[in-house]
Structure formats: structure tokens, C-alpha cells
C-alpha positions in Angstrom: 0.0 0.0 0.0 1.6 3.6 -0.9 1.6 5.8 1.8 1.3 9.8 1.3 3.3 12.7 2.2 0.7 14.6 3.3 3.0 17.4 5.2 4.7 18.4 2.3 5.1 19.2 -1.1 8.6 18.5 -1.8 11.5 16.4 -0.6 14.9 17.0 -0.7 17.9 15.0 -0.3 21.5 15.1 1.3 23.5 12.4 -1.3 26.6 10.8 0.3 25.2 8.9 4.0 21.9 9.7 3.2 20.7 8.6 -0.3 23.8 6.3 -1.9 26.3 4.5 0.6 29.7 6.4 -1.1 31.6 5.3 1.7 33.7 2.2 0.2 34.4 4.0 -2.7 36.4 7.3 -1.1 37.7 4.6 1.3 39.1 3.0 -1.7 40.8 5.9 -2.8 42.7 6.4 0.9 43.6 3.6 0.4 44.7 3.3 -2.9 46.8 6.7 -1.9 48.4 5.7 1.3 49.7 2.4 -0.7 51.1 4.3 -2.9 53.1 6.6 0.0 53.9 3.1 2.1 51.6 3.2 4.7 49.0 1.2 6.2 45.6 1.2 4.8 42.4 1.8 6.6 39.5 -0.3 8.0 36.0 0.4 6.7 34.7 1.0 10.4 36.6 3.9 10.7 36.9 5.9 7.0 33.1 5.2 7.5 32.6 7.6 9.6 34.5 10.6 8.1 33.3 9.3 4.6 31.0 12.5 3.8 32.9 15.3 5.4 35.6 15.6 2.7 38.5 14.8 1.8 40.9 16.4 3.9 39.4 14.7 7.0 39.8 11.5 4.8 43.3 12.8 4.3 43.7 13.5 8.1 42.6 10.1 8.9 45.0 8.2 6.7 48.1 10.1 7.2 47.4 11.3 10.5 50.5 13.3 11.6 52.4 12.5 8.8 50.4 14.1 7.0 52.2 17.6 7.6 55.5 15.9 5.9 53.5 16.1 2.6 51.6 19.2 0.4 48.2 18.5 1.1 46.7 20.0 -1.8 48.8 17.7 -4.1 47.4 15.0 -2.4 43.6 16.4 -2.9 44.3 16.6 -6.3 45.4 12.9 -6.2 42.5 12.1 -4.1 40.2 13.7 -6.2 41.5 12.2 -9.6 41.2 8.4 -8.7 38.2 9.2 -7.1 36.6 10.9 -10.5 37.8 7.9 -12.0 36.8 5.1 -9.6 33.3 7.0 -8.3 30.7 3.9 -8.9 32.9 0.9 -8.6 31.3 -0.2 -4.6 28.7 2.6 -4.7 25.1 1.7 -4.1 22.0 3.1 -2.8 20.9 2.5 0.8 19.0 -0.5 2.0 14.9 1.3 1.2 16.6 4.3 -0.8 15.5 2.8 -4.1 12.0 1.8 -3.1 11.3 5.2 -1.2 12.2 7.1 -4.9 9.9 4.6 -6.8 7.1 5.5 -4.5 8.1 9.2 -4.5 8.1 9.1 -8.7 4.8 6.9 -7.8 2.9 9.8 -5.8 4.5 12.7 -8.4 5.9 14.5 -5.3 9.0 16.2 -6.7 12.4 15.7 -4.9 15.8 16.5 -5.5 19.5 16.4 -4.3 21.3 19.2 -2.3 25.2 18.1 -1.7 28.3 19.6 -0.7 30.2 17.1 -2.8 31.2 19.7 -5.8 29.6 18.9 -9.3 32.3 17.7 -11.4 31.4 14.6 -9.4 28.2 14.4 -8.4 27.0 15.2 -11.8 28.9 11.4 -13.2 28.0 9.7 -9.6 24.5 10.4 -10.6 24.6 9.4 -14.2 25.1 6.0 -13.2 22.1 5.8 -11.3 18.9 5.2 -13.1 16.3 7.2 -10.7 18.3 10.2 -10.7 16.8 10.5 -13.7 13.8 11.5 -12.1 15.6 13.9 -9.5 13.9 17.6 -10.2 16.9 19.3 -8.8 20.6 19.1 -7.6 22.5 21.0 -6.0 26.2 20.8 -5.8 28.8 22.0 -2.9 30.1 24.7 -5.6 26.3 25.6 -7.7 25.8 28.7 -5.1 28.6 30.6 -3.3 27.9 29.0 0.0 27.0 25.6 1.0 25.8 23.7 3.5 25.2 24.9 6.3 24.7 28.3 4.6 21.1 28.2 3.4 21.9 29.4 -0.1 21.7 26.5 -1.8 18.4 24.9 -0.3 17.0 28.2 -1.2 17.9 27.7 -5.0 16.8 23.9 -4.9 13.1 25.3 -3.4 13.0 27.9 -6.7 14.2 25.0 -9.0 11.5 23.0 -7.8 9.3 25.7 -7.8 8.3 24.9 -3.8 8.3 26.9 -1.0 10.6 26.4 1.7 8.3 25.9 4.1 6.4 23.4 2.2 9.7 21.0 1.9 11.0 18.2 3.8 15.3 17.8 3.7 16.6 14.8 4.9 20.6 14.5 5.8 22.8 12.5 7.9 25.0 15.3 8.8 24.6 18.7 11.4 25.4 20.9 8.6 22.1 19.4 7.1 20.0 20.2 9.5 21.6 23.3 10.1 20.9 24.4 6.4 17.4 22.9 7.2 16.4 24.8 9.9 18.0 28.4 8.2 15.7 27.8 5.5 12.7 27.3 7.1 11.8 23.5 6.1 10.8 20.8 8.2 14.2 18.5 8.9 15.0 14.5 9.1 17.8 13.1 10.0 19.0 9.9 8.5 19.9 7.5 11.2 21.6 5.1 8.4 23.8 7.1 7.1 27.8 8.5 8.2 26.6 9.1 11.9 29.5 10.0 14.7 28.1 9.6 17.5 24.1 8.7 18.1 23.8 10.7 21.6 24.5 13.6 19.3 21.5 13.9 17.5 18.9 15.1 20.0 21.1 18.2 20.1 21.1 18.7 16.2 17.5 19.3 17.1 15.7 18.2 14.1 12.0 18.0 13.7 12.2 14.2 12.9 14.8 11.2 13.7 14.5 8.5 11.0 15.4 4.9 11.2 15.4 3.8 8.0 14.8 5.2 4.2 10.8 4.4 4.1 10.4 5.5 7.2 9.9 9.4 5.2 6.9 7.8 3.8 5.2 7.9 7.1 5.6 11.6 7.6 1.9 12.3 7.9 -0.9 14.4 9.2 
């Protein structure tokens, strides 16, 4: 049976933790780096949890305080181009992510993607998923001259849509997403299945709704 959104008009997306499990993917490209320099790779348990804050805390991670014995923007740039090249290879959506778009395409209630992962590789990483297809906007870490948690660029993914702020549900796994939430005046999720820290955390994040898995969203009624 397909439940409605009833609260809202609109849902938006975080991408990396929240809608497609990226994590193995940069982790293979830690690693793939820090074999190349001689030292010791790291566990998925622990590049896991940094996997959607960027890649210097990736960087910071691997090398840790070697990591000042090297340039570090040369080693972004590495980062970055194995990555580019590598970006779907362990990729997938979350457990429910796939079945919560169908029924979103299902019900014609637009949704969309607002990132901070810059476009020159969201734009492929999303090519090589079929229901992105469907996604009415996305919104990249460098489309607006802030990003999350500056609300600038849920403010440009609410005109794309062509739905008002406060009409819109945004769902992220990170603070900075329900920061950016919360300064543009929509109603905020966070997703419990994605790259959390530290679960004793999230009261303080102070989000209108805590979500335990992907189709739990669809439950968000009146």
C-alpha cells in the first residue's frame, strides 16, 4: 500500500550517507593513496565515519600526523582524480533508498538532491544511477557561493522545484544538514543510516524528525 506525504510538497535530499552509501568508494581511494606513499591502509569501520565530510578529513585520517611531511593539496588533487575515475565501482543506494524514490516518482511528489560534494562529481556519480533521472533538482557544494550549512543553496533547490521552503522536507545525515534545514525554514529529518558519529548527538542537532530507515519518510503524515 503507498503511503502519502501529506506534510509536504517537496522532498529534498542530502546524497553521500543519506541517499547512496559512497563510503567504500572514497575509502578505496585512501587507500589506494596511502599504498602508494607506504603506509597502512584503513578499516571500513573507521573511514566510514569521516566518509562525507571531505576529503581532507579523509586525508587526516590516513596520514594522521604524517600528514604535515606532505603538500596537502597535491594530495587532494590525487585524491580527487582516482576518485573521478573510480566513483561507482562499490557505490550503491541504501538498504529502502531505491524503493522510497519509486514511490516518491509513484505519488509525483518532486524531490531532489542538495550536496556539498562539488559537481564535477556528483554530476557522473548520478549518471550511473537510473532514478536520478527522475531527481527535479541538484545541487552541488560549488552551484551557489555557499553551502551547507549556509542556506543558499536549499534556497535555489526550493526555486528549482518551484516549492516553497516551508512546504519541503530535507533529509541529511549530517549537522550541517539540519543546520541548512532549519535556516531555510523547512521541516528536517535526519538519516539515522547514514555516516553518523556519535548517536547521543542527534537530539542536540535538534531536528523536527529522527529516521530509522529510508521508508520510514513515507510515514511523515498528518
Amino acid at each position: 500500500m503507498t503511503m502519502k506525504l501529506t506534510n509536504f510538497n517537496a522532498v529534498l535530499f542530502d546524497l553521500d550517507g543519506t541517499l547512496l552509501d559512497t563510503a567504500d568508494d572514497l575509502g578505496a581511494t585512501l587507500n589506494h593513496l596511502l599504498q602508494h606513499y607506504g603506509f597502512e591502509t584503513v578499516q571500513s569501520q573507521e573511514y566510514r565515519m569521516v566518509a562525507s565530510d571531505g576529503v581532507y578529513p579523509l586525508l587526516d585520517l590516513g596520514f594522521k600526523e604524517e600528514l604535515v611531511n606532505f603538500d596537502r593539496e597535491l594530495l587532494r588533487q590525487q585524491f580527487l582524480q582516482y576518485y573521478e575515475k573510480n566513483i561507482a565501482t562499490h557505490t550503491t543506494y541504501f538498504d529502502g533508498v531505491e524503493q522510497l524514490l519509486i514511490e516518491l516518482n509513484q505519488q509525483q511528489m518532486p524531490w531532489g538532491v542538495v550536496t556539498n560534494k562539488p559537481g564535477f562529481l556528483t554530476d557522473p556519480l548520478l549518471s550511473q544511477f537510473e532514478l536520478f533521472q527522475h531527481s527535479k533538482t541538484n545541487i552541488s557544494g560549488d552551484t551557489t557561493a555557499k553551502s551547507k550549512p549556509h542556506p543558499m543553496p536549499m534556497f535555489l533547490a526550493s526555486r528549482e522545484i518551484n516549492v516553497a521552503p516551508e512546504q519541503i522536507l530535507y533529509i541529511g545525515d549530517a549537522k550541517r544538514d539540519i543546520e541548512a534545514g532549519h535556516a531555510a525554514s523547512m521541516t528536517t529529518g535526519i538519516a539515522k543510516w547514514g555516516y553518523i558519529k556519535d548517536y547521543d548527538e542527534l537530539p542536540s542537532w535538534a531536528a523536527h524528525h529522527t529516521l530509522e530507515h529510508p521508508l520510514d519518510i513515507l510515514s511523515l503524515t498528518k
